[in-house]
ZABA-597755 format. One record per residue (C-alpha): x, y, z. Coordinates in nm, 4 decimals. Layout:
+----------+----------+----------+
!        x !        y !        z !
+----------+----------+----------+
!        X !        Y !        Z !
...
+----------+----------+----------+
//
This chain:
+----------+----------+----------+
!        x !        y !        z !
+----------+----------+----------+
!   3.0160 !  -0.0814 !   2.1654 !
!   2.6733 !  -0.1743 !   2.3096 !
!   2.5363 !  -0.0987 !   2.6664 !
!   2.3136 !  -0.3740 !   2.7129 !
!   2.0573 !  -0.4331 !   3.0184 !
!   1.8854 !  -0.7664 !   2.9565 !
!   1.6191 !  -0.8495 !   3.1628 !
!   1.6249 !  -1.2482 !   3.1251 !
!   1.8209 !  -1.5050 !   3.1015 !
!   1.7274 !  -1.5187 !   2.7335 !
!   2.0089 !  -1.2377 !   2.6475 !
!   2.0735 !  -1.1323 !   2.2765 !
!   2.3443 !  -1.3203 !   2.1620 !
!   2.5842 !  -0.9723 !   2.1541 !
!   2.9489 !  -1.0784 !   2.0885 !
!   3.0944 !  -0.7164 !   2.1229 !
!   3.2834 !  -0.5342 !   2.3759 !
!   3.1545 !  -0.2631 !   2.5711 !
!   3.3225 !   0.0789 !   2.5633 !
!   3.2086 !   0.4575 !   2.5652 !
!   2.8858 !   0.5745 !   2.3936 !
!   2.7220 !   0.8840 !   2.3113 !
!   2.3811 !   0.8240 !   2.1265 !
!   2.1563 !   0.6387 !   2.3596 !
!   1.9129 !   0.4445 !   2.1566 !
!   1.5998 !   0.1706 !   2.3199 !
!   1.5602 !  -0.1310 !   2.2285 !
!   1.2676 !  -0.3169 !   2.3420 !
!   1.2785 !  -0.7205 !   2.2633 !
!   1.0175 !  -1.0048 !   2.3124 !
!   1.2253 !  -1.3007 !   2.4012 !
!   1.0253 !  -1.4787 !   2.6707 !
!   0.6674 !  -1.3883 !   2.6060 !
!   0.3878 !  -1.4352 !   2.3957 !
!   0.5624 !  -1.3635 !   2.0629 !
!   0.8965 !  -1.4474 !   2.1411 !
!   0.9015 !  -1.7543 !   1.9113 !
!   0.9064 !  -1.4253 !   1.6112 !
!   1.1092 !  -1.1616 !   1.8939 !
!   1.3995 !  -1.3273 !   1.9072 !
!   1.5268 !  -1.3387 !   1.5786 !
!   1.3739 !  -1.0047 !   1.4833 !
!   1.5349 !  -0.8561 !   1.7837 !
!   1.9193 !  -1.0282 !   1.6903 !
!   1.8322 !  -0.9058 !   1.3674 !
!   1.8244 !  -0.5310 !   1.4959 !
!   2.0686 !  -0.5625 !   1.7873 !
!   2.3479 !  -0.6947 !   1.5541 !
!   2.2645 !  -0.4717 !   1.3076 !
!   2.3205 !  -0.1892 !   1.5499 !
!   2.6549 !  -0.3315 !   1.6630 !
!   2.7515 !  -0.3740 !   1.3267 !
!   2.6965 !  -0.0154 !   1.2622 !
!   2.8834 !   0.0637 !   1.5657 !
!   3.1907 !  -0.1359 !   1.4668 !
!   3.1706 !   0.0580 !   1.1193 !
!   3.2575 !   0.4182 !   1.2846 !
!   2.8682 !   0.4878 !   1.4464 !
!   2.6919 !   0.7545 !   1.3446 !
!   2.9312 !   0.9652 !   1.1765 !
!   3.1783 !   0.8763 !   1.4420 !
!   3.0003 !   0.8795 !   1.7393 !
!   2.8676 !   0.5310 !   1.8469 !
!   2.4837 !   0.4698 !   1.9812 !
!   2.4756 !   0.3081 !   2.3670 !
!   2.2063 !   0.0630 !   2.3009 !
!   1.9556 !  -0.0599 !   2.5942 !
!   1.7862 !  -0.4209 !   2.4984 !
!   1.5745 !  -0.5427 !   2.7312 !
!   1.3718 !  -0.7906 !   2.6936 !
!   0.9977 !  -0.6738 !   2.8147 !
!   0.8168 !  -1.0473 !   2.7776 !
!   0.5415 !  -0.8780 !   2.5927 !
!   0.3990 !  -0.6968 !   2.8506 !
!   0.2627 !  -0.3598 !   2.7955 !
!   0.3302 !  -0.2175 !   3.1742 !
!   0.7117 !  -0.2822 !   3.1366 !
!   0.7257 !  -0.1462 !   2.7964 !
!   0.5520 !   0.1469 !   2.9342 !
!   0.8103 !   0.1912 !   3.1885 !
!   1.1147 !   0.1196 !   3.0094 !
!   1.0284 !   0.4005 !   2.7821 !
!   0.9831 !   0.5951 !   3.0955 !
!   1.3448 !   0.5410 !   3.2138 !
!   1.4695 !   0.5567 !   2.8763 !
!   1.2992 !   0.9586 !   2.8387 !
!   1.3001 !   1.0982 !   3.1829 !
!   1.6638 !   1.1208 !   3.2576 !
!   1.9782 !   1.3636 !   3.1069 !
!   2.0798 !   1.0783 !   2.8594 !
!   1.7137 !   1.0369 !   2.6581 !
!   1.6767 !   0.8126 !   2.3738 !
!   1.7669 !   0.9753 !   2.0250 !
!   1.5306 !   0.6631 !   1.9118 !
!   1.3834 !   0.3277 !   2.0040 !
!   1.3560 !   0.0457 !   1.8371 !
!   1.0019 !  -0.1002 !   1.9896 !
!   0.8434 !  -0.4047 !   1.9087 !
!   0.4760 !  -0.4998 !   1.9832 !
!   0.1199 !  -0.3686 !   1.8907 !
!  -0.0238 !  -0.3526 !   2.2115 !
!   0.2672 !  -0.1353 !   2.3549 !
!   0.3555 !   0.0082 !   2.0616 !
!  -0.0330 !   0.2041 !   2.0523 !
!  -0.0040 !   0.2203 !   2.4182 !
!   0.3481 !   0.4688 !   2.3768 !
!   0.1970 !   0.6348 !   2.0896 !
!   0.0435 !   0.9866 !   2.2467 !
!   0.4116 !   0.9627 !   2.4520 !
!   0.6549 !   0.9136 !   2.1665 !
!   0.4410 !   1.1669 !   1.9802 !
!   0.4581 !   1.4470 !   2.2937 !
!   0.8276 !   1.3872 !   2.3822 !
!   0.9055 !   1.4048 !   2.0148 !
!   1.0930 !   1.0648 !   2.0208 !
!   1.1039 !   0.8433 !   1.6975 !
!   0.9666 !   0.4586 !   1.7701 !
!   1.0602 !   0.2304 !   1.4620 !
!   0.8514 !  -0.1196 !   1.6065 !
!   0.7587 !  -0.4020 !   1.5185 !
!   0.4315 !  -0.3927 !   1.4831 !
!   0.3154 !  -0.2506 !   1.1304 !
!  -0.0400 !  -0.1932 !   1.2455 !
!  -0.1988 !   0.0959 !   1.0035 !
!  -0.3361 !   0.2988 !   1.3510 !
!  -0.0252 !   0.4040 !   1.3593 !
!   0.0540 !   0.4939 !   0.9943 !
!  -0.1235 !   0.8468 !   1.0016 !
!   0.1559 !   1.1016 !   1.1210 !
!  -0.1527 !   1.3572 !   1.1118 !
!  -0.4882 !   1.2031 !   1.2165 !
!  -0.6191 !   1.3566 !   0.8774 !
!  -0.7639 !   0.9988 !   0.7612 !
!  -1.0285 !   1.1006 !   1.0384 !
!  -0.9615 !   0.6697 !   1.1364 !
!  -0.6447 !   0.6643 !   1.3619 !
!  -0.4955 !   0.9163 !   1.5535 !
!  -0.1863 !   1.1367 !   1.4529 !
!   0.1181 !   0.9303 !   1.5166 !
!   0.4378 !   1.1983 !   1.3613 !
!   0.7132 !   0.9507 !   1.5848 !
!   0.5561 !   0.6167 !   1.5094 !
!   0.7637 !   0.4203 !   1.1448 !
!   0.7991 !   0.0748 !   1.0349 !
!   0.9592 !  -0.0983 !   0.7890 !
!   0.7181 !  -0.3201 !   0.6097 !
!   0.3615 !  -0.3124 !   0.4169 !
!   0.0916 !  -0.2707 !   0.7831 !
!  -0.0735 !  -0.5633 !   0.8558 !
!  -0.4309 !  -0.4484 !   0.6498 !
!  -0.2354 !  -0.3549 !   0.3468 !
!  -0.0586 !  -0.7108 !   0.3452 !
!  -0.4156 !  -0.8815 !   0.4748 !
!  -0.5429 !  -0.6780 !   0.1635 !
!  -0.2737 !  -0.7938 !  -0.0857 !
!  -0.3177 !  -1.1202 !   0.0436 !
!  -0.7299 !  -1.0801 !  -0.0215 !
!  -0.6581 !  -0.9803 !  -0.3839 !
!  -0.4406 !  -1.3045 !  -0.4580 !
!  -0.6433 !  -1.5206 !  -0.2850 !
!  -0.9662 !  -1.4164 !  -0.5339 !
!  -0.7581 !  -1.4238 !  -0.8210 !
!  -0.6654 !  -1.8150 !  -0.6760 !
!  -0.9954 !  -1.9001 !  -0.6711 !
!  -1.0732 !  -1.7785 !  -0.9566 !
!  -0.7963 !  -1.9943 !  -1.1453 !
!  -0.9125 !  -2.2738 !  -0.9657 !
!  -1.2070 !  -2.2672 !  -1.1622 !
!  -1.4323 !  -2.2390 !  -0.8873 !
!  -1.7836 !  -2.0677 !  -0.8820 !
!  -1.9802 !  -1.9056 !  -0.6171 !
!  -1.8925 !  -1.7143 !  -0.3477 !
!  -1.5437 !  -1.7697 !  -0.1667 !
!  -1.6021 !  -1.7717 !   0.2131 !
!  -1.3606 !  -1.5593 !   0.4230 !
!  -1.2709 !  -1.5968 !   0.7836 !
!  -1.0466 !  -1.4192 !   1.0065 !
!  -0.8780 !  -1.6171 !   1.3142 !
!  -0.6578 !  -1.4776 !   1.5840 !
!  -0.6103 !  -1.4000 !   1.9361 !
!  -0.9113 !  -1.1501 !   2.0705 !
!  -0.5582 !  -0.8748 !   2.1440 !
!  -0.4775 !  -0.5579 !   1.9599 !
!  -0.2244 !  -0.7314 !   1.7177 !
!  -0.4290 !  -0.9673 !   1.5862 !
!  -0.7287 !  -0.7552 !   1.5460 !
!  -0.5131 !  -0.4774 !   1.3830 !
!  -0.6526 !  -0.5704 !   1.0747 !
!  -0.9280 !  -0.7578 !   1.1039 !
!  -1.1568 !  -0.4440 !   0.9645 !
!  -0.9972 !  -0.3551 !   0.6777 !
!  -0.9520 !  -0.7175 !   0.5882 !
!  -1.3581 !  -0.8007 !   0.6368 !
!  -1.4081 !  -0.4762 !   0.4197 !
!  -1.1549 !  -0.5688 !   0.1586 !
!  -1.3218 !  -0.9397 !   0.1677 !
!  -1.6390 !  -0.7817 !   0.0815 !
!  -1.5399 !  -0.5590 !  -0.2062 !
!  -1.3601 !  -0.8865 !  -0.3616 !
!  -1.7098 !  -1.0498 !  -0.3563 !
!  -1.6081 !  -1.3177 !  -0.1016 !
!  -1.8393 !  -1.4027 !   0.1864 !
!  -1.7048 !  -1.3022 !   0.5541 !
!  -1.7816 !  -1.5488 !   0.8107 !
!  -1.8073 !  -1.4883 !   1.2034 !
!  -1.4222 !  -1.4304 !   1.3274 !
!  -1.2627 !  -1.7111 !   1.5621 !
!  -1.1057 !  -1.6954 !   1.8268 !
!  -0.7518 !  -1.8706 !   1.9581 !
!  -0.5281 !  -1.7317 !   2.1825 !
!  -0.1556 !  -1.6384 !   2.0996 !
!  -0.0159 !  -1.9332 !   2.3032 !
!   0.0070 !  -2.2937 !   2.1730 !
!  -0.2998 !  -2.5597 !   2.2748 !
!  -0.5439 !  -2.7560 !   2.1102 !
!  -0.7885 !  -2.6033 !   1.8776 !
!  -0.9998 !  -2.8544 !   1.7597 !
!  -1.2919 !  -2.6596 !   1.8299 !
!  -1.2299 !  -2.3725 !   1.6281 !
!  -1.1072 !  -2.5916 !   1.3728 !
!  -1.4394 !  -2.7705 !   1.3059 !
!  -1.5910 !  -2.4672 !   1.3570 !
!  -1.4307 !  -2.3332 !   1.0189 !
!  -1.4720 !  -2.6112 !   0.8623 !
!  -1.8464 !  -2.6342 !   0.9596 !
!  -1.8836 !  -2.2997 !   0.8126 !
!  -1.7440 !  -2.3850 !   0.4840 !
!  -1.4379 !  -2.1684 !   0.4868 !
!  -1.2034 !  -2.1725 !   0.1769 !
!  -0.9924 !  -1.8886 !   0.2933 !
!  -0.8466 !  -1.7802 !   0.6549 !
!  -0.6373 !  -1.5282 !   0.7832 !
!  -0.4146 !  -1.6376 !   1.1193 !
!  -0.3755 !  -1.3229 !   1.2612 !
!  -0.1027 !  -1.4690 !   1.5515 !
!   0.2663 !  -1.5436 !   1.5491 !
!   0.3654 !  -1.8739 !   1.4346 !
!   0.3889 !  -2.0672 !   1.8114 !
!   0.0180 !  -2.0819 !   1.8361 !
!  -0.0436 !  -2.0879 !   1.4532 !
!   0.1689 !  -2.4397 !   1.4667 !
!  -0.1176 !  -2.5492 !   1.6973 !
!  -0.4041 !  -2.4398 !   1.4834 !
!  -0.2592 !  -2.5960 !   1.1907 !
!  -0.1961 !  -2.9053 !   1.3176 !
!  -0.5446 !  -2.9350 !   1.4896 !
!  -0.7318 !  -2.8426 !   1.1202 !
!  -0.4981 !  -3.0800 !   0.9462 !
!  -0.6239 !  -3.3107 !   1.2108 !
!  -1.0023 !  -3.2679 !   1.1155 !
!  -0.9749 !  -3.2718 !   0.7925 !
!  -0.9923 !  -2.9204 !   0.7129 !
!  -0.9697 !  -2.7733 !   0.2875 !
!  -0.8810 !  -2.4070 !   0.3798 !
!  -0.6165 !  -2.1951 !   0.2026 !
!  -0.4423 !  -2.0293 !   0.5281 !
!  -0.2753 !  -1.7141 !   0.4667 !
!  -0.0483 !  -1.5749 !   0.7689 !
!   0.0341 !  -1.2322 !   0.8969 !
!   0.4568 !  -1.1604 !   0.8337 !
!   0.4571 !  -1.2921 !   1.1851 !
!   0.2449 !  -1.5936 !   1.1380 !
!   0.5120 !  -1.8247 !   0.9466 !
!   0.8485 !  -1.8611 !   0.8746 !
!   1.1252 !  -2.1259 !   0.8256 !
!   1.0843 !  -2.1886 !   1.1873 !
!   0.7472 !  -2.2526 !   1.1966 !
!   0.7243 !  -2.4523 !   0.8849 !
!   0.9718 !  -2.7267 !   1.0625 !
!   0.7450 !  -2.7498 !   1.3922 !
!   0.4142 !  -2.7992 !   1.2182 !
!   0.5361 !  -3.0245 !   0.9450 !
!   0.3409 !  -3.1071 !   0.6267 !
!   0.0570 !  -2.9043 !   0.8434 !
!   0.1805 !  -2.5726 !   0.7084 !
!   0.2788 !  -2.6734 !   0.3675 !
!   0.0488 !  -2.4560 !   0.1288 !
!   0.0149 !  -2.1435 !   0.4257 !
!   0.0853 !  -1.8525 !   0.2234 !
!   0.2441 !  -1.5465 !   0.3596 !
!   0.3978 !  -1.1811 !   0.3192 !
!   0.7573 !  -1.1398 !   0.3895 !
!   0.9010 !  -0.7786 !   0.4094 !
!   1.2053 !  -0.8560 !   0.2522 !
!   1.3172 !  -0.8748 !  -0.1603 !
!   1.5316 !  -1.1957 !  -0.0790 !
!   1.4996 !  -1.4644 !   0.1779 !
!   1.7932 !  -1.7144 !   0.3221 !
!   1.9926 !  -1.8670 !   0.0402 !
!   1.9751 !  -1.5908 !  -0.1960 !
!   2.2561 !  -1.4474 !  -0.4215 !
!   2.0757 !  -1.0717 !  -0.3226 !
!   2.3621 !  -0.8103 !  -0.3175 !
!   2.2368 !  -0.7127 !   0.0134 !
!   2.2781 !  -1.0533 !   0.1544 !
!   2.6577 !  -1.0323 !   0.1329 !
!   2.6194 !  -0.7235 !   0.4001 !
!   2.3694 !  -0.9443 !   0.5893 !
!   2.5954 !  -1.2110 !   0.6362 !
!   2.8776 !  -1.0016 !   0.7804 !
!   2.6168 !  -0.8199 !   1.0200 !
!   2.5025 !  -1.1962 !   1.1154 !
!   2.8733 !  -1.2374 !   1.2331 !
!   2.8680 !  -1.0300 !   1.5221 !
!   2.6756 !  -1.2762 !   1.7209 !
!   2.7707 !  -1.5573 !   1.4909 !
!   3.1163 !  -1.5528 !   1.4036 !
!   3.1503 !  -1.8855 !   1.2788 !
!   2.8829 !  -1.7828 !   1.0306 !
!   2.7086 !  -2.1001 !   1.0038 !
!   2.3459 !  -2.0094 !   1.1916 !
!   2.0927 !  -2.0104 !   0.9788 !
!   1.9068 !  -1.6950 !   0.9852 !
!   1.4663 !  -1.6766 !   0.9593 !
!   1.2731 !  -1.4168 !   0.7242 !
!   1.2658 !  -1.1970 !   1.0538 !
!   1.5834 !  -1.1664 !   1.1259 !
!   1.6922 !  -0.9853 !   0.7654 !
!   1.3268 !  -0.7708 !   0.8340 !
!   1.5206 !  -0.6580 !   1.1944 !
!   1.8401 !  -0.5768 !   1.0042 !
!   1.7105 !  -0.3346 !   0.7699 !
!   1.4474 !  -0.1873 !   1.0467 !
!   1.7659 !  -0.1020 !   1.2274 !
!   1.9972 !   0.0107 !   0.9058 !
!   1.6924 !   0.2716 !   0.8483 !
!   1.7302 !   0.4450 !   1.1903 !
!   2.0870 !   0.4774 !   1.1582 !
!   2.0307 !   0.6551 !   0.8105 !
!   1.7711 !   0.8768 !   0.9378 !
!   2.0424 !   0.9624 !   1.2640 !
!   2.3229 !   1.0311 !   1.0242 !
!   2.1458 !   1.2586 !   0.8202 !
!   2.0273 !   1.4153 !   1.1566 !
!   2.3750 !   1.4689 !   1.2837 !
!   2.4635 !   1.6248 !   0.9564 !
!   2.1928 !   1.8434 !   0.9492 !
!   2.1126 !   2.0246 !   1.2740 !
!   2.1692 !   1.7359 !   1.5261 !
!   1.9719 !   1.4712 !   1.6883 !
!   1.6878 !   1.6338 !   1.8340 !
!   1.3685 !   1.4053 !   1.7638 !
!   1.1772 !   1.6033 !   1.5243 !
!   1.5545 !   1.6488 !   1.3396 !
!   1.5507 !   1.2043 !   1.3356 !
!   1.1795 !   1.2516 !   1.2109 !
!   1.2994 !   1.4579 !   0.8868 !
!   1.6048 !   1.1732 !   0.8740 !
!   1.3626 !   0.9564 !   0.7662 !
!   1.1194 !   1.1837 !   0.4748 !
!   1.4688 !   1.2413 !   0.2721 !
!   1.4798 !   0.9702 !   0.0253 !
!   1.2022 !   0.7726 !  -0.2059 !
!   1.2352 !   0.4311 !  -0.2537 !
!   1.5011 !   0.4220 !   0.0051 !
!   1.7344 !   0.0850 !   0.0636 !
!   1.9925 !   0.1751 !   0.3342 !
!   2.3137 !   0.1385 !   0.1719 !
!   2.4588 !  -0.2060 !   0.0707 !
!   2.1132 !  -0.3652 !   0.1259 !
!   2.0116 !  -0.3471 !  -0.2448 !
!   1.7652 !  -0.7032 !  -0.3503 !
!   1.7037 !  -0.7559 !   0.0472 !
!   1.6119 !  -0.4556 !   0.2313 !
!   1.2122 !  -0.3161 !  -0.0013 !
!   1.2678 !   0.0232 !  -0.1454 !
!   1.0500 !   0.2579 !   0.1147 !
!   0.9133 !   0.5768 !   0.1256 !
!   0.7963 !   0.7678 !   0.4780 !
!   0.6601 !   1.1236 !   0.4340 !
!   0.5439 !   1.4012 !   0.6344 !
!   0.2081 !   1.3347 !   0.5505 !
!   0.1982 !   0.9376 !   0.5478 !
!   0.3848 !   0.6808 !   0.7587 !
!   0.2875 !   0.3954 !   0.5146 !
!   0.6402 !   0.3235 !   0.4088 !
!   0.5865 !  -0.0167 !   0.1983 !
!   0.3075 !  -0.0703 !  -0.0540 !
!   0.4953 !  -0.3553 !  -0.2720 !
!   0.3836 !  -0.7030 !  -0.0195 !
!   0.5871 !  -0.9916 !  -0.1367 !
!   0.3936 !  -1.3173 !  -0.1038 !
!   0.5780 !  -1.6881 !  -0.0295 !
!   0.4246 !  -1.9669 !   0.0093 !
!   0.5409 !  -2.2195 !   0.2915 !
!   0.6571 !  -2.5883 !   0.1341 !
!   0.6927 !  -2.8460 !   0.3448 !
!   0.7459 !  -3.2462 !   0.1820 !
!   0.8688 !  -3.4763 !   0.3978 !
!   0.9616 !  -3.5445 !   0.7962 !
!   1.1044 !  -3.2250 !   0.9401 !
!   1.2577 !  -3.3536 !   1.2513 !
!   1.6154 !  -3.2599 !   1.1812 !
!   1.8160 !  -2.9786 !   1.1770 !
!   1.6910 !  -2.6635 !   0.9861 !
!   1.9879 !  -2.5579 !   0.8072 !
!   1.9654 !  -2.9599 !   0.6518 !
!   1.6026 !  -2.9272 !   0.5985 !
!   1.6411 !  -2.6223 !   0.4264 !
!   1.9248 !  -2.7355 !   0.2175 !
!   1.8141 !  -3.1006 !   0.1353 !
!   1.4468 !  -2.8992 !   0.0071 !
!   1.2132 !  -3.0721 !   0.2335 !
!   1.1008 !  -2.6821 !   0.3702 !
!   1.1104 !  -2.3676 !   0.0781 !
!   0.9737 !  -2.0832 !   0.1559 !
!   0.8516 !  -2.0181 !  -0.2410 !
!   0.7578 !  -1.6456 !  -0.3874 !
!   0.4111 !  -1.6460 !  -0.5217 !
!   0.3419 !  -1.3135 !  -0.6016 !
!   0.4564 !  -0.9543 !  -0.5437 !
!   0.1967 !  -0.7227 !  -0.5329 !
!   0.1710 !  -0.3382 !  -0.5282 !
!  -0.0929 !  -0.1867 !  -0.3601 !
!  -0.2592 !   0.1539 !  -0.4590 !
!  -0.1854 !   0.4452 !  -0.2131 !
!  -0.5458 !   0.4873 !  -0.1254 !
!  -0.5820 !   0.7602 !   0.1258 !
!  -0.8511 !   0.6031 !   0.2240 !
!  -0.6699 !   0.3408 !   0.3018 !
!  -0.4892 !   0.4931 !   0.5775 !
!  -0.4964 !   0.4875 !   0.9051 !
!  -0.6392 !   0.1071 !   0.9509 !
+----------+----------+----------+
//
C-alpha cells in the first residue's frame, strides 16, 4: 500500500505490502542526521499512520503512494526531493516535511506550486498564510499540528513566572535562551526574549551549543555565572542530554524548560536524574499509558510496524500520527469536493473548528487552521520530566516500574494575539 524510497539503511519500519497507488503523497524523514534522535519516531508515527489509512479503504477508496526518504537533515536534499516529488506527471497531492531549516527554505515553492507541506517544524514564520502580520512572509501551503515554538516558549514563560512567584521568591527572575546558532533553535528566540521582558524577568546574553552531543561545561558555568533561574533548550533532546548532564555536573540551580523536541521518554532515560525537573510542551491530550479514547486507535495504527504490539511508543510518535490523520481529512474532503488540486487540500483543512480527526478524541488537541491564520493550536500542554532512580534498563520497565513519568503540569491557553503572529 506504500511506495517507499528510503535513502538509508535506517528504513521506516513499514510492515505492508506494496500494490497500486493513485495519490502520491512526500514524506520527508530525519533518521540519520542532526535530529534524528526526535525524526524517527515522529516519522513512524506519520508513515504508519498513513499505511494505516491505506489499509482502511484510502482516501475514499483510492490509496496515497507514499515516498519516505530519509533526507539526514540536510536542506539541499530536501530541496531536491521536493523537486522530484513536483516536477513530474505524478506531483505530490501533499507532503509531509519535517525540519525548520528546509521547511522555510520550500516555503516561496510550496506556496507557488500550490502544494500543501504539513512539517515538523511549528516555527511561527510560517504561521501567516497572508504576510498581513507585516513579520513573516505569506505562507497559504505551510500547516502544523501543534502550538509554534514562540507560542509554547511563551506558555512556558507565563508558568515559569507564576513558579517563581509560588516559590516565594523576590526580585527579578533571570531568563536565558540556549540552543544551536540554526534556524530551529532560533525560531523563537525573539518572541521568547520579548515575552521574558513583559513577564518582568531579566534576559541574559543567549548561549550557544550545537545540535550534536559534546561537552558543555563551558556554557554551563557560563549560565550559572550569570545567575540564571530559568532556560530555554532550544535543540532536540541528543544534544540537550549533553547539556544537562554537563550543568548537573557544575552544580547548576536552573529550571530548564525544553522545546516539544527537546525531551521525551527517550531522553529522560539517557540523561538520568539530569533531566528530572526539565519541563516541557507536548502536543498531544494523552501521553503513553493513557486510557485516552484515541489511544485505542493509536495502538492499532502502532501495529503496522509493530504487530506484536509491545514497542513502546515516545510523545512524538502519537504527535506524527495525528499530523498525518489531519492530511488525510483535509484529502477526503478534497476528493469530495472538487478533487485534489492543492488549493482544493488547502480548503480540506479551514472546514472544521476544534478539529480531532476521527477516533483520536483525548489524544490528537482540538485545532483550528483558517484562511487567514495557520496557528492551528493555542492550548500548550506542559509535563514535566521525572526521573528517580538508575535508568539503565529497558524503557518500557522504566516506564512501568515509575522510575521515568512524564507528569502534566499545566495546560495553558494562549490568547490569539494577532500580534502574535507570524514569529
Amino acid at each position: 500500500m506504500l511506495r517507499l524510497s528510503l535513502a538509508s539503511a535506517a528504513a521506516l519500519a513499514l510492515a505492508v505490502p506494496a500494490l497500486a497507488a493513485e495519490i502520491p503523497i512526500g514524506h520527508l524523514a530525519d533518521q540519520s542526521g542532526a535530529t534524528s534522535d526526535v525524526g524517527v519516531p515522529y516519522a513512524q508515527g506519520v508513515a504508519d499512520a498513513l499505511a494505516y489509512v491505506n489499509r482502511k479503504g484510502g482516501i475514499k477508496g483510492e490509496t496515497m503512494a507514499v515516498e519516505s526518504v530519509d533526507y539526514g537533515y540536510q536542506v539541499p536534499r530536501a530541496v531536491a526531493l521536493y523537486k522530484k516529488w513536483t516536477g513530474g506527471r505524478d506531483k505530490v497531492a501533499a507532503i509531509q516535511g519535517w525540519g525548520t531549516a528546509d521547511t522555510e527554505a520550500l516555503s516561496a515553492f510550496v506556496t507557488k506550486d500550490e502544494v500543501p507541506y504539513i512539517s515538523g517544524s511549528y516555527a511561527a514564520q510560517v504561521s501567516d498564510p497572508t504576510g498581513a502580520s507585516g513579520k513573516a512572509k505569506a505562507a497559504p501551503y505551510n500547516f502544523f499540528y501543534g502550538p509554534s515554538y514562540s507560542d509554547a516558549l511563551r506558555a512556558m514563560l507565563m508558568w515559569a513566572a507564576d513558579d517563581w512567584k509560588a516559590k516565594g521568591k523576590t526580585g527579578k527572575p533571570k531568563y536565558v535562551h540556549m540552543g544551536g546558532n540554526h534556524p530551529y533553535p532560533n525560531s523563537p528566540k525573539e518572541a521568547g526574549e520579548a515575552m521574558a521582558k513583559d513577564l518582568g524577568f531579566e534576559v541574559l546574553p543567549a548561549i550557544v551549543f550545537a545540535l550534536a552531543p559534546g561537552d558543555y561545561t563551558a556554557q554551563c558555568l557560563t549560565a550559572k555565572n550569570a545567575g540564571a533561574n530559568y532556560a530555554y533548550l532550544g535543540n532536540t533532546g541528543g544534544s540537550n542530554i549533553s547539556l544537562l548532564k554537563s550543568c548537573k555536573s557544575v552544580g547548576t540551580d536552573i529550571q530548564f524548560m525544553g522545546n516539544v523536541w527537546g525531551m521525551d521518554e527517550n531522553a529522560a532515560k539517557a540523561a538520568g536524574d539530569a533531566a528530572n525537573g526539565v519541563v516541557f510542551p507536548v502536543r498531544t491530550a494523552a501521553v503513553s499509558g493513557s486510557t485516552a479514547p484515541g489511544m485505542a486507535v493509536a495502538a492499532d495504527i502502532s501495529k503496522v510496524s509493530d504487530p506484536a504490539g509491545t514497542a513502546y511508543r515516545p510523545v512524538h510518535y502519537y504527535s506524527g500520527i495525528c499530523a498525518a490523520l489531519y492530511m488525510t481529512e483535509a484529502l477526503a474532503w478534497a476528493k469530495d469536493n472538487g478533487g485534489l488540486a492543492g488549493p482544493n487540500v488547502r480548503k480540506g483543512f479551514y472546514q472544521k473548528k476544534d478539529w480531532v480527526p476521527a477516533g483520536m478524541e483525548g489524544l490528537c488537541v482540538p485545532s483550528t487552521w483558517s484562511p487567514t491564520d495557520h496557528r492551528g493550536m493555542m492550548e500548550v500542554h506542559l509535563y514535566r520530566a521525572k526521573v528517580s532512580g538508575a535508568t539503565d534498563g529497558a524503557l518500557p520497565d522504566l516506564i512501568k516500574a515509575g522510575t521515568i513519568k512524564l507528569e502534566p503540569v499545566k495546560t495553558v491557553t494562549l490568547p490569539r494575539k494577532s500580534e502574535w503572529q507570524g514569529w
